[in-house]
C-alpha positions in Angstrom: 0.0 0.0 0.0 2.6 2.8 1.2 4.7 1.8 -1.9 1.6 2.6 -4.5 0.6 5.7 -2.2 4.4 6.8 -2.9 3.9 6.1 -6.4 1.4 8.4 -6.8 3.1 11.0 -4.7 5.6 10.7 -7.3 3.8 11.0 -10.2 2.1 14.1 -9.0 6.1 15.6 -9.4 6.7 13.8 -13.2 5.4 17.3 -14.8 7.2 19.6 -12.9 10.4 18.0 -12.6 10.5 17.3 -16.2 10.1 20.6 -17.0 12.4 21.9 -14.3 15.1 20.1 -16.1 16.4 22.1 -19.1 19.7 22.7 -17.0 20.7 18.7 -17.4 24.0 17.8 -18.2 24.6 18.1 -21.6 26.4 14.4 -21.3 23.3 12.9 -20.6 21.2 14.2 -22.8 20.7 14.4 -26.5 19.8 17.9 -28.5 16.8 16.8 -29.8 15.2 15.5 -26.2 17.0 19.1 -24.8 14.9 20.7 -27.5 11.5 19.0 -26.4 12.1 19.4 -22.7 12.9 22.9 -23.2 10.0 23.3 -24.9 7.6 21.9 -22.2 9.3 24.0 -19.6 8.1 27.4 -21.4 4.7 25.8 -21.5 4.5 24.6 -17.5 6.1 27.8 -16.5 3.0 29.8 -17.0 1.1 27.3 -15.1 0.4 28.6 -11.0 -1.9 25.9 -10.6 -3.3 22.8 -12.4 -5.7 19.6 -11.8 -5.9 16.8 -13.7 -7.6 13.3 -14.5 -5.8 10.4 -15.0 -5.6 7.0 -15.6 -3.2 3.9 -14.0 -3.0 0.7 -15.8 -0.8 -1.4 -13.4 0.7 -5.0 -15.3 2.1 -7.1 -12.4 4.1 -9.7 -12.7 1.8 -12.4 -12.7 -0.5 -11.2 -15.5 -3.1 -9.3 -13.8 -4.0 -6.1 -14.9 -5.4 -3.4 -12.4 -7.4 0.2 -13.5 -7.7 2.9 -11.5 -8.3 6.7 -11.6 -6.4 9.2 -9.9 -7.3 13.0 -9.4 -4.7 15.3 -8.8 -5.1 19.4 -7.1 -1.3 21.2 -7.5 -0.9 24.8 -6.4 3.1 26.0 -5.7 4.2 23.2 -3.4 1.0 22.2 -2.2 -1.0 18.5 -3.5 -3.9 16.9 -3.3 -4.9 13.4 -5.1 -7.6 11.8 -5.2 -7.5 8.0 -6.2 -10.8 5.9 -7.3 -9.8 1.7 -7.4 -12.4 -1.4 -7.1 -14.7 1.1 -4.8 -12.2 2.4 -2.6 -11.4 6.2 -2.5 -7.6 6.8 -0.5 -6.9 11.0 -0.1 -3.4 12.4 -0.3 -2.8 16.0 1.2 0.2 17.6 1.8 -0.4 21.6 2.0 3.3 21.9 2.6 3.6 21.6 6.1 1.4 18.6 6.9 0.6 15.2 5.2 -2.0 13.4 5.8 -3.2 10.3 4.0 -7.0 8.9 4.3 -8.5 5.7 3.8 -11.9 4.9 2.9 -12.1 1.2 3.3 -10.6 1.9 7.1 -12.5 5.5 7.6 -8.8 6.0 9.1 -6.3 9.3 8.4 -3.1 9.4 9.1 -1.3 12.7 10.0 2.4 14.3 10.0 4.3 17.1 10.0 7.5 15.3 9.0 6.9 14.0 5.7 7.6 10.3 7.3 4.4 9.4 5.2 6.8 9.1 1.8 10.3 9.6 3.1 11.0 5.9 4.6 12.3 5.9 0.9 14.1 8.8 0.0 13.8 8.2 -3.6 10.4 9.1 -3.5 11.0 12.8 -2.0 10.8 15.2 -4.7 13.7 16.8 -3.6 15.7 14.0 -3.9 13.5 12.7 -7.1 15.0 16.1 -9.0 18.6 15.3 -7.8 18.0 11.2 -9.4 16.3 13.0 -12.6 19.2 15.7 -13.0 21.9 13.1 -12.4 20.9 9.4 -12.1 19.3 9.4 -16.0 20.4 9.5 -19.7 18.0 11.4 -22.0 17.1 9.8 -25.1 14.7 11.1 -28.0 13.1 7.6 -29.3 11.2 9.2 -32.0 7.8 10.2 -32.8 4.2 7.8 -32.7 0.6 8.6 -33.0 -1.5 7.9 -29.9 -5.5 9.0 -29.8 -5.2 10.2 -33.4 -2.1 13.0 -32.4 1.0 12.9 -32.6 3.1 12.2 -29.8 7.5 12.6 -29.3 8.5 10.1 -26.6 11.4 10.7 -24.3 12.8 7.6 -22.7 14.7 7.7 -19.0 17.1 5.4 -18.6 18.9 4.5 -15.2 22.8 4.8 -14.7 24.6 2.2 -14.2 24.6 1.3 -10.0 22.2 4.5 -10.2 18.5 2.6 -9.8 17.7 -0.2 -7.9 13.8 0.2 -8.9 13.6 1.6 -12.5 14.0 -0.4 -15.8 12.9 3.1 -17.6 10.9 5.7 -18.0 9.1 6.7 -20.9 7.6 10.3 -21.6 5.3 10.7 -24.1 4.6 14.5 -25.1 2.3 15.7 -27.3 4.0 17.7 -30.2 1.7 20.3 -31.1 0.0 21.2 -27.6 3.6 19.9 -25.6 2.1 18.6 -22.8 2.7 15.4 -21.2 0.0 12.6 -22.5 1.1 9.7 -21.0 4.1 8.0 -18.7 5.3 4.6 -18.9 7.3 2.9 -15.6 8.8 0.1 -16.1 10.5 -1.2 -12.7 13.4 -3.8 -12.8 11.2 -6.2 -11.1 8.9 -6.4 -13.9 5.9 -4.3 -12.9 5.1 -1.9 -15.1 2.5 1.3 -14.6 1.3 3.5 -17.3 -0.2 6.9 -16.6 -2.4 7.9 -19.5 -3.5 11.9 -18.7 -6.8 11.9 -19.4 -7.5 15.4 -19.4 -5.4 18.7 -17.9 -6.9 22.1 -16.5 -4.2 24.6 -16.1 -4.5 28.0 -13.6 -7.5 26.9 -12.1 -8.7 28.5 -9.1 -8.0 26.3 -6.5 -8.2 27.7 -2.9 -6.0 27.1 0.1 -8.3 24.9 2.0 -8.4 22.3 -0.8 -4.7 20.8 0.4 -6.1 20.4 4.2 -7.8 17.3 5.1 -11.0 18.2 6.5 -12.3 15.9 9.4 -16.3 17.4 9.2 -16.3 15.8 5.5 -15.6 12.3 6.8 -17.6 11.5 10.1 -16.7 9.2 12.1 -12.6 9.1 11.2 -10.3 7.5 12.9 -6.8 9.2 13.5 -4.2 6.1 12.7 -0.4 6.9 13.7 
């Protein structure tokens, strides 16, 4: 459970950290990728807030496939996800002093101040997730595709050697006339593989304060776990 709820913690930095990245090394990256990045950057730079909809397809290891849907409220440093699987709705906050993560199926909310919610593995801070992305991968262009009827420029993330122990690769796929990011790709050395598909992308909405702060009165009867 805490590894998928760090997932999605992590995915709700992929945007942002990709296009926080034009300064990368120019040995690890190409001049075509540099180009693309560069040109998402411009594009998520006039962004102050967002929310979007999107869609995990999870392929385990032993042939199952799992759907879910995912939610996601980002204003400065502040997040807020919401994710729908098999009936179950799980919360994420973080308002940039306190987490807090709530469970449906247990009624149950768990609260801190120290970001111990994500950080037993540092790789899933975002602070440390931008050091991994500025140094830990190569940047490859692997050419163009068409997904949904558009035309779509993937970048692919490859580990340094001794750099990973949890990523095969990961693929972005950016849509070349609008440059936003339609859909990411994890594949994990283990096997497991998890594709993000952005459904849809609302940029400078008005999202107020209180939306990052979980809000006991909503959920009667919670339980405060530790």
């Amino acid at each position: 459970m805490k590894f998928l709820i760090k997932s999605l913690f992590l995915l709700a930095f992929f945007g942002s950290a990709l296009s926080g990245l034009a300064q990368i090394p120019d040995s690890l990256i190409d001049k075509k990728t540099k180009h693309v990045i560069k040109k998402v950057a411009k594009r998520m730079d006039h962004y102050s807030a967002l929310k979007s909809s999107i869609t995990i397809v999870a392929n385990r290891t032993d042939g199952t496939v799992d759907t879910s849907n995912l939610d996601v409220f980002i204003k400065a440093n502040k997040y807020k996800m919401i994710w729908h699987r098999k009936g179950i709705i799980d919360e994420y906050y973080d308002d940039g002093v306190t987490n807090a993560y709530y469970s449906s199926k247990r009624n149950e909310v768990e609260l801190d101040s120290s970001n111990n919610l994500i950080s037993d593995d540092s790789t899933f801070s975002p602070v440390t997730f931008f050091k991994i992305c500025k140094k830990g991968f190569r940047y490859t262009f692997a050419g163009q595709d068409t997904s949904n009827g558009k035309v779509v420029e993937r970048i692919d993330l490859t580990p340094l050697l001794n750099r990973s122990k949890k990523y095969a690769l990961v693929s972005f796929y950016i849509d070349k006339k609008s440059n936003c990011i339609s859909k990411i790709c994890v594949h994990f050395i283990s096997g497991y593989q998890v594709t993000y598909f952005i459904d849809s992308f609302w940029p400078n909405e008005e999202i107020p304060d209180d939306t990052f702060l979980f809000n006991q009165s909503q959920h009667p009867g919670v339980k405060t776990g530790c």
